[in-house]
N, C-alpha and C positions, 0 to 999 in steps of 0.2 A: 463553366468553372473548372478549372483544369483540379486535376487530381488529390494534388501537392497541397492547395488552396483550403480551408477552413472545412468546408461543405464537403472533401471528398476525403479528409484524415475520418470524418464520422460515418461518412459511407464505406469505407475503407472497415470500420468496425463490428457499424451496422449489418454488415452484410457477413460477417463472420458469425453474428451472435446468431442472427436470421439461420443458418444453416444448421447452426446446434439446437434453436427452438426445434424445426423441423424433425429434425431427429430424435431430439428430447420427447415429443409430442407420440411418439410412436411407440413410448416405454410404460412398460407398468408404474415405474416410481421417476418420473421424469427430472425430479430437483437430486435425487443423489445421480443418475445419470450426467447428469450438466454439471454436479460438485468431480466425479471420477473424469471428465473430459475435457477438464480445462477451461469451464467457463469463467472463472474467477477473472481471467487474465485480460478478455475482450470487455469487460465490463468495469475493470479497474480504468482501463484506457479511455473508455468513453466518460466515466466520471471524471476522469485527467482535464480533458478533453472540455467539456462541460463546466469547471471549476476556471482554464486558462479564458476561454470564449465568453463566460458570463461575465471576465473580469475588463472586454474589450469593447464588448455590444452588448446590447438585446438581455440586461442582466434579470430579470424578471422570466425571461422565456430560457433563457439555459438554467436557472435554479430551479426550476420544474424539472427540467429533463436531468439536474445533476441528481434530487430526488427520488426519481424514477431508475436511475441505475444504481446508487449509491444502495437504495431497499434491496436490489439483487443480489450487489455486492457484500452486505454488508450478511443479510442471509447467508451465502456462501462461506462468508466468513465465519460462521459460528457452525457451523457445520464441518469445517476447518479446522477450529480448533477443537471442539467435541470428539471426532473422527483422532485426531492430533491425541490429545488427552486419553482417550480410549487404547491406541496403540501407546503411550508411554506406561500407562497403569498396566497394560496387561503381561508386561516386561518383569514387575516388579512381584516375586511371590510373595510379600508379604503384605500386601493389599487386598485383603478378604473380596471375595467374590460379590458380598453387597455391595460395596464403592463401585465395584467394576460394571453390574449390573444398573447401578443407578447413574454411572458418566453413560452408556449405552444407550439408557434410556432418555437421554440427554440429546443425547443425537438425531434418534429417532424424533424426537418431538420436533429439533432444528428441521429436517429434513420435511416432515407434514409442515411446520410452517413456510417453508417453499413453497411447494406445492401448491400449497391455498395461496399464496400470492401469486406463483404464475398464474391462475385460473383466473383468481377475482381481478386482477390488474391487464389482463386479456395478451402474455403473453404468448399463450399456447394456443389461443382461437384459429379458425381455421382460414379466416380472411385475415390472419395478420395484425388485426385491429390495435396493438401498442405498437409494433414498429411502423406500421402506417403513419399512423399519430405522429412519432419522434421525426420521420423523414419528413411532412407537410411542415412541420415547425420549422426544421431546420432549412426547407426551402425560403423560408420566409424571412431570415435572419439575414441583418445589413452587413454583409462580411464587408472584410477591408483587402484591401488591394495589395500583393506580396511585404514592400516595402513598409505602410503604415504599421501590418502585421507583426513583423518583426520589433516595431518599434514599441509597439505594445506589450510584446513580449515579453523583451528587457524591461518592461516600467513592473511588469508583474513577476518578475523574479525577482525583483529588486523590491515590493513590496509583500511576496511571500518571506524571505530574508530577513526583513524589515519585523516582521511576524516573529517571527522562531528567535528573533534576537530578544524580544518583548518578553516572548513565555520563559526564557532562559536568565534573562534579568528579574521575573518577578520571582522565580521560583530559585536562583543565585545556586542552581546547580543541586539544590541540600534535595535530597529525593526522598520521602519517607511512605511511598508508595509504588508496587512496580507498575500497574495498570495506568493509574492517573498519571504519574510522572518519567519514567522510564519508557512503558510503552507509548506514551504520547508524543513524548519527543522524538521516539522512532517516526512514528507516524508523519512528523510534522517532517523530517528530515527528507524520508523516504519519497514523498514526491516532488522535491528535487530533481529525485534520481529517474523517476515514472516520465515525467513529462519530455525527456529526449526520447524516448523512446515512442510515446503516444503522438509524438508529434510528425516524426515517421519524414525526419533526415532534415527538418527546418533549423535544428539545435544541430553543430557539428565542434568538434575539438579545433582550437585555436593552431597555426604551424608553427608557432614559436613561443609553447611553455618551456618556462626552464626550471631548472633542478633547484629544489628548495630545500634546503637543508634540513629543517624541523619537518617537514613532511615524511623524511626516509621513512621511518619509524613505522606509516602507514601505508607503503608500498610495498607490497608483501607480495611473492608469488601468487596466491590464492586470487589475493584482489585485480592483479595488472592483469592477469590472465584470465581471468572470469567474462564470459559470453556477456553479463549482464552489463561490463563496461564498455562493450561496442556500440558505437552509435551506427541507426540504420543509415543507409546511402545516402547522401543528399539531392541525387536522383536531378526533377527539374525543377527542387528551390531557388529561387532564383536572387532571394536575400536570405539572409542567416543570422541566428545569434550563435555567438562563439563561447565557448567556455575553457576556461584550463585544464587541461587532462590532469593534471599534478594534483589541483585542489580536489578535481572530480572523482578521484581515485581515492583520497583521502576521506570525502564525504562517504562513500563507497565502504569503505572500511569501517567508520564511526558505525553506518547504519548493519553492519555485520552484526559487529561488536556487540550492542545494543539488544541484533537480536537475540544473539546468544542469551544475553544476560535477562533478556524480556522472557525468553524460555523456562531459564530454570527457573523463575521466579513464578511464573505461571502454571508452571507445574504445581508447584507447591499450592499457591494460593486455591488452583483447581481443583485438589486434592482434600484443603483443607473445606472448600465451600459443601464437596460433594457428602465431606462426614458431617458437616451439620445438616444437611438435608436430611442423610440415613438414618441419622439416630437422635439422641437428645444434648449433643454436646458443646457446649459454650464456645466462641473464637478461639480465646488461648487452651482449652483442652482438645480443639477437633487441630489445632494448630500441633500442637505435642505427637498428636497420635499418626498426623501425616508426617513430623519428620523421624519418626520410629518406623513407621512403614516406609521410608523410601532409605535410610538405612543413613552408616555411619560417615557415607562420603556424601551426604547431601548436606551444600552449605547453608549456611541461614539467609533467610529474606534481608534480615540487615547487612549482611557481607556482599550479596549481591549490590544491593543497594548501595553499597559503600564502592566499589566497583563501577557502575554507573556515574556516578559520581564523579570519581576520581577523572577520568578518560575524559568526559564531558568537561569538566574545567579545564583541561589541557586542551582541549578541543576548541572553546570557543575563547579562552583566552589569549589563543594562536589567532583568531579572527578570520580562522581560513574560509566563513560563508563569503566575507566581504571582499574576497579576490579569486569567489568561482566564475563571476561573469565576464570574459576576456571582452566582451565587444559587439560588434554588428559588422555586416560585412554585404558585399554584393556577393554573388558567386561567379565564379570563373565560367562556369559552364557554357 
């Protein structure tokens, strides 16, 4: 099975994650080791990976394995933002030292819960015994042949699409939550952006997007020039799905935006969960006393949210998900 092919983008991963167990394994505190090293990123991939592949074949046997990394991932995630939340509180001097101490202690707990799941889930064992597992599985799996592949591809970005159009119609943009509604819609946006990347040169930009007028607005220095908008080589794919660099830059941008906006908002709501933990203070008074403590330039949760909003109705009333797929292609190569 040549490289490029289903089996070796996971091997390709696997074999990344494999080296940082190893090394993880040999730490006093192995899960903040693997949060400081970049694990986040090989296991966002493989869930990528797992989520595109379960939607092709074998859907039973990659929803296990999406499972299985998604626990890793989503642990690192909250270690993530704890770590995150810790470095913005400690910014702020009028955040009394209990908050401080208790988002701290927040992490800490994040971090031992790793930990127990490397061990109990046999990441860290010395025969290997979870990637073993993932690799015998994935030997097993009825891959599909370059060309079918592709085709598969396009039906499931056209049915991820198909998805995010759903959550945006039922919820008609009005947002009156950042985590449920803002960050979710990141989320759903966001791996869009994931899966050229995890797929490792199968997704390439089309040679003939053209300039779109209502797009300018979203082509911004930051965005066209951002590493995160290069796709890898397309190396020896030998079929391809195509996408428009114009819309893909755009999408790019929304999911910037978004996180921006998912930030400040998280801060807050961060801020305000950790004062009812601290003491004995109701929502809207632990709510009052976070936006006192973060001072007179911090906007409200509804302006954000209003903001959100706004971008996102411009956004999908533009329709620009429904003209990110340019196509399918053979490769030249």
């Amino acid at each position: 099975m040549a490289m490029k092919n289903g089996s070796g983008r996971f091997a390709f991963y696997l074999q990344h994650v494999d080296g940082l167990l190893v090394k993880a394994g040999a730490q006093k505190d192995p899960a903040l080791w693997l949060f400081r090293n970049g694990a986040r990123t090989p296991f966002f991939m493989l869930e990528s990976l797992a989520r595109i592949y379960g939607s092709m074949h074998n859907p039973k046997k990659f929803e296990k394995l999406k499972e299985h990394f998604k626990l890793i991932e989503d642990s690192l995630g909250q270690i993530d933002y704890y770590n995150w939340l810790s470095i913005a509180s400690a910014e702020k001097k009028r955040i009394p030292a209990g908050c401080k101490r208790s988002i701290k202690n927040q992490l800490d707990r994040s971090v031992a819960n790793l930990n127990e799941v490397l061990v109990n889930k046999g990441w860290l064992s010395d025969d290997k015994k979870r990637i073993k597992k993932i690799a015998k599985k994935l030997s097993e799996a009825d891959w599909l042949g370059p060309e079918e592949e592709v085709k598969a591809l396009l039906a499931f970005y056209e049915k991820s699409i198909a998805s995010i159009d759903r959550f945006v119609d039922a919820t008609g943009c009005s947002f009156d939550n950042v985590e449920e509604d803002v960050h979710e819609l990141r989320r759903k946006l966001r791996w869009l952006s994931i899966y050229p990347q995890a797929l490792q040169g199968v997704i390439q930009y089309a040679d003939d997007a053209k300039p779109v007028p209502h797009l300018k607005k979203y082509l911004t220095k930051e965005i066209v020039s951002s590493p995160f908008n290069k796709l890898p080589l397309a190396g020896n794919n030998t079929f391809l799905l195509l996408i428009d660099k114009n819309y893909f830059l755009a999408l790019s941008w929304m999911i910037d935006r978004l996180g921006v906006l998912k930030d400040e908002g998280l801060l807050m709501t961060g801020l305000c969960e950790t004062i009812k933990q601290s003491t004995a203070c109701k929502e809207e008074e632990a709510m009052a006393k976070a936006y006192s403590m973060l001072g007179s330039k911090q906007r409200t949760i509804q302006v954000i949210l209003n903001d959100a909003e706004a971008i996102s109705k411009v956004f999908f009333r533009e329709a620009n998900l429904q003209h990110l797929i340019a196509g399918t292609a053979k490769a030249l190569n």
